[in-house]
Biotite code that builds the C-alpha atoms (Angstrom):
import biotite.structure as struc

atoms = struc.array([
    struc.Atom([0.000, 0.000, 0.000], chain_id="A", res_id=1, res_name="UNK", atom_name="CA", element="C"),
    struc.Atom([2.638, 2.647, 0.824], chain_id="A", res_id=2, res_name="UNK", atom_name="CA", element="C"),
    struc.Atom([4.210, 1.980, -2.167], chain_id="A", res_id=3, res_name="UNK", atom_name="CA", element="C"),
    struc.Atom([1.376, 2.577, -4.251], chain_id="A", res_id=4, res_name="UNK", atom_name="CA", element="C"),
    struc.Atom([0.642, 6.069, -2.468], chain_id="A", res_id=5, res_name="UNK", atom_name="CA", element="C"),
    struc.Atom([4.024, 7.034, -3.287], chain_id="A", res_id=6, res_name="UNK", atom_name="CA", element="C"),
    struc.Atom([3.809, 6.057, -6.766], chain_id="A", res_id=7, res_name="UNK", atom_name="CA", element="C"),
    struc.Atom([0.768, 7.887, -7.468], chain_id="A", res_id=8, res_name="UNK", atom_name="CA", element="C"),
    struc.Atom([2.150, 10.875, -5.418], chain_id="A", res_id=9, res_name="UNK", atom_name="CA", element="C"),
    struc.Atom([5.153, 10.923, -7.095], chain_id="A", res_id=10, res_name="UNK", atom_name="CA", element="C"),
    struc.Atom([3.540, 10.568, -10.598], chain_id="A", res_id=11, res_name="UNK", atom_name="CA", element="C"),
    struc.Atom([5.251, 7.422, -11.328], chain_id="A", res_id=12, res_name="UNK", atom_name="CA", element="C"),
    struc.Atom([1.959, 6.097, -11.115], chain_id="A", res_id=13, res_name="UNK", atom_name="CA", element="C"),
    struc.Atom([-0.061, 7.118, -13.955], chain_id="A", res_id=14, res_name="UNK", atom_name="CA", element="C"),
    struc.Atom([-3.600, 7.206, -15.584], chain_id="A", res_id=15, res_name="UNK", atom_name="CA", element="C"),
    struc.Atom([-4.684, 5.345, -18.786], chain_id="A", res_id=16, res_name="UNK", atom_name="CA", element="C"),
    struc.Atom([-3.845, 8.213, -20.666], chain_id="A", res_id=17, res_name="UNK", atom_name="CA", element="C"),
    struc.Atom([-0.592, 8.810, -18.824], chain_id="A", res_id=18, res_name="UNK", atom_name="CA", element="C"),
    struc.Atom([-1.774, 12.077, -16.755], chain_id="A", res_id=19, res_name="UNK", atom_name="CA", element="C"),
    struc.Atom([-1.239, 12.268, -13.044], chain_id="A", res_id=20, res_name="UNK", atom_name="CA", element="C"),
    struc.Atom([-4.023, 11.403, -10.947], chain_id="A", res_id=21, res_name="UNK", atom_name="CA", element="C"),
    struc.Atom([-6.005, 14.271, -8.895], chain_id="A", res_id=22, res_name="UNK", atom_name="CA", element="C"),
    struc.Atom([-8.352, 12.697, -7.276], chain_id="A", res_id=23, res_name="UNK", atom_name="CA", element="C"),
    struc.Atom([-9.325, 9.494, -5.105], chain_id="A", res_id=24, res_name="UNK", atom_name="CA", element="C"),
    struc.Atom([-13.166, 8.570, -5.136], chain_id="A", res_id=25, res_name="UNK", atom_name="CA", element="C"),
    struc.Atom([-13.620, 5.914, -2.672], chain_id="A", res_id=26, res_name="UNK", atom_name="CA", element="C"),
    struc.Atom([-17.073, 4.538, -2.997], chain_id="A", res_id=27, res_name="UNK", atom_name="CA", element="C"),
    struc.Atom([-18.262, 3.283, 0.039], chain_id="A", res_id=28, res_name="UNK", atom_name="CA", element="C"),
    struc.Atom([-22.158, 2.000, 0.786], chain_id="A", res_id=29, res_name="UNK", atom_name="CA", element="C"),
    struc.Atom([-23.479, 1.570, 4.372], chain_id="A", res_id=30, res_name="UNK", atom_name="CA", element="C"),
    struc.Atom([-20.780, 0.713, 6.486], chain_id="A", res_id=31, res_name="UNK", atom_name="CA", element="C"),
    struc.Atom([-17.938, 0.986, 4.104], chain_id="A", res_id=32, res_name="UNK", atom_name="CA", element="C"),
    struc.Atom([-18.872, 4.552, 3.712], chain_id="A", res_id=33, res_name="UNK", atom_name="CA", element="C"),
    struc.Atom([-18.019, 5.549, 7.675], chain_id="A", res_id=34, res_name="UNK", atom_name="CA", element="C"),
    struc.Atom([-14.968, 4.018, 7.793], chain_id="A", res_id=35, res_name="UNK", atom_name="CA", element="C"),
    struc.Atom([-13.599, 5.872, 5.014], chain_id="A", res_id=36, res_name="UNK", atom_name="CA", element="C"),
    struc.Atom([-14.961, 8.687, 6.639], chain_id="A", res_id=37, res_name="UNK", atom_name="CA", element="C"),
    struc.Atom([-13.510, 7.957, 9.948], chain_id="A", res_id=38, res_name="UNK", atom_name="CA", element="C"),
    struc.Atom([-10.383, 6.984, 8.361], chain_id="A", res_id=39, res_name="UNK", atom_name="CA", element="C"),
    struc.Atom([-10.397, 9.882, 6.792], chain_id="A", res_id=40, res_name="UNK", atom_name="CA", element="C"),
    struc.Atom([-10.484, 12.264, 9.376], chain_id="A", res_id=41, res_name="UNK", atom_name="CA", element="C"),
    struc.Atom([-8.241, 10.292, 11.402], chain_id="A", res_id=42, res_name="UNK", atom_name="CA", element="C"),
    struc.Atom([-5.433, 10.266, 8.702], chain_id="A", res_id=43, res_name="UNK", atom_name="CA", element="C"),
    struc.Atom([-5.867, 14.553, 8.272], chain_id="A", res_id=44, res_name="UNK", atom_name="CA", element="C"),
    struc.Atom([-2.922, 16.303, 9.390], chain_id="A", res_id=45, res_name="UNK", atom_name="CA", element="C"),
    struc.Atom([-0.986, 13.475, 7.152], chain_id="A", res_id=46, res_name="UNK", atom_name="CA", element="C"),
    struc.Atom([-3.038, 15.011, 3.914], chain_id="A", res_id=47, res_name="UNK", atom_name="CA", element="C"),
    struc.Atom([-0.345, 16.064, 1.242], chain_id="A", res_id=48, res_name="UNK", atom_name="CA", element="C"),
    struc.Atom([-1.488, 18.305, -1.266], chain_id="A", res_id=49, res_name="UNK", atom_name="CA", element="C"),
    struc.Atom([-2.099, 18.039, -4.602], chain_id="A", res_id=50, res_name="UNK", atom_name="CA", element="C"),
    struc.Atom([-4.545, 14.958, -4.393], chain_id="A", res_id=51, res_name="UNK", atom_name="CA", element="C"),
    struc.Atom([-8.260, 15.313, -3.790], chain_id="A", res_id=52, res_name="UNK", atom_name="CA", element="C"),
    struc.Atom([-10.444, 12.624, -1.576], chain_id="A", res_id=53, res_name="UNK", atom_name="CA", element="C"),
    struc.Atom([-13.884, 11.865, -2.300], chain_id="A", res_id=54, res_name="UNK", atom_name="CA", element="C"),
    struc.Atom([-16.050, 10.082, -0.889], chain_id="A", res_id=55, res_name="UNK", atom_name="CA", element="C"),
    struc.Atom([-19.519, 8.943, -2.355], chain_id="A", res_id=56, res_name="UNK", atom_name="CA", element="C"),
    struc.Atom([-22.273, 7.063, -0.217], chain_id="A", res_id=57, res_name="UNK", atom_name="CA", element="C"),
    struc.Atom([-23.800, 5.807, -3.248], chain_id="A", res_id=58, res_name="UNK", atom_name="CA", element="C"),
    struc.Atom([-23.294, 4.543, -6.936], chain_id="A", res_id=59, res_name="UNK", atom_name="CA", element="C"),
    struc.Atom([-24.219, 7.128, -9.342], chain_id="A", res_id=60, res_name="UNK", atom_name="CA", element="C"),
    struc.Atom([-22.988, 7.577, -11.905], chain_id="A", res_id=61, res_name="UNK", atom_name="CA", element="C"),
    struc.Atom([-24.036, 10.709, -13.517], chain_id="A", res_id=62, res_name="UNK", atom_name="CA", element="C"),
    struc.Atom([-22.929, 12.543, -10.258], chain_id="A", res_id=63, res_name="UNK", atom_name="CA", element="C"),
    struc.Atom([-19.519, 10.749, -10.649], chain_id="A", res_id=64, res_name="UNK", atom_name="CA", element="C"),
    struc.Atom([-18.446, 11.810, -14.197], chain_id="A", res_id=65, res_name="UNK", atom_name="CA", element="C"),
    struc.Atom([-19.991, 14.962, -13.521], chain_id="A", res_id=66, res_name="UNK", atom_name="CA", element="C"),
    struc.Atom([-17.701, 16.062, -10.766], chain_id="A", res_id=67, res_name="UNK", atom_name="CA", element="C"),
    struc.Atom([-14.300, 14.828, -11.772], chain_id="A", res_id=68, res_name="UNK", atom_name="CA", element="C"),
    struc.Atom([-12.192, 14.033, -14.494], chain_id="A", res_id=69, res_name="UNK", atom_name="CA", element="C"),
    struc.Atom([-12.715, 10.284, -15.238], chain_id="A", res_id=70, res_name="UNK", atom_name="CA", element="C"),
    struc.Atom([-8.726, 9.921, -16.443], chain_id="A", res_id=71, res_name="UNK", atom_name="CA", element="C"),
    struc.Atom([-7.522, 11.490, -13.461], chain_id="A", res_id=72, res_name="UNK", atom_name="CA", element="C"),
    struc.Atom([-9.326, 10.059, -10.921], chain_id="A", res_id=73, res_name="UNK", atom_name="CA", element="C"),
    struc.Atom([-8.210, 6.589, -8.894], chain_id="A", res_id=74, res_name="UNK", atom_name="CA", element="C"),
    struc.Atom([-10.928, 5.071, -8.022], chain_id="A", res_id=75, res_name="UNK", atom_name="CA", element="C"),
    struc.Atom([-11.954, 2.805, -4.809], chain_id="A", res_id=76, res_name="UNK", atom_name="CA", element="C"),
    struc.Atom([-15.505, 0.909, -4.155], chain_id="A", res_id=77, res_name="UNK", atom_name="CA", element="C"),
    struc.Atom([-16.123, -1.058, -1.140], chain_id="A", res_id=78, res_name="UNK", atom_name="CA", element="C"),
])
């Protein structure tokens, strides 16, 4: 796992069409959804910027290609 985050941070790690990735959507229904949340907020003051963490309580997937860049985005569903 941490080598992935530092690939992707680094940019080593790239999309299918070879950009660097912006944003994390972890998709997370019912329970799945609070501990990424919980996670989340427990893993804060470790945030580095220049990545973006989403998190989506649902499938849908209008809302999800609406909001973010479907090449630049890594994508998580639990």
């Amino acid at each position: 796992m941490a080598k992935i985050v530092d690939d992707v941070h680094s940019g080593k790690l790239r999309s299918v069409t070879d950009e660097k990735f912006t944003d994390v959507l972890a998709v997370g229904i019912g329970g799945s959804y609070y501990g990424i949340k919980v996670g989340l907020s427990a893993l804060q003051p470790f945030h580095q910027e220049g990545l973006n963490v989403h998190v989506l309580a649902n499938v849908d997937g209008a809302a999800v290609t609406e909001k973010w860049n479907v090449y630049t985005r890594l994508q998580r569903l639990s």
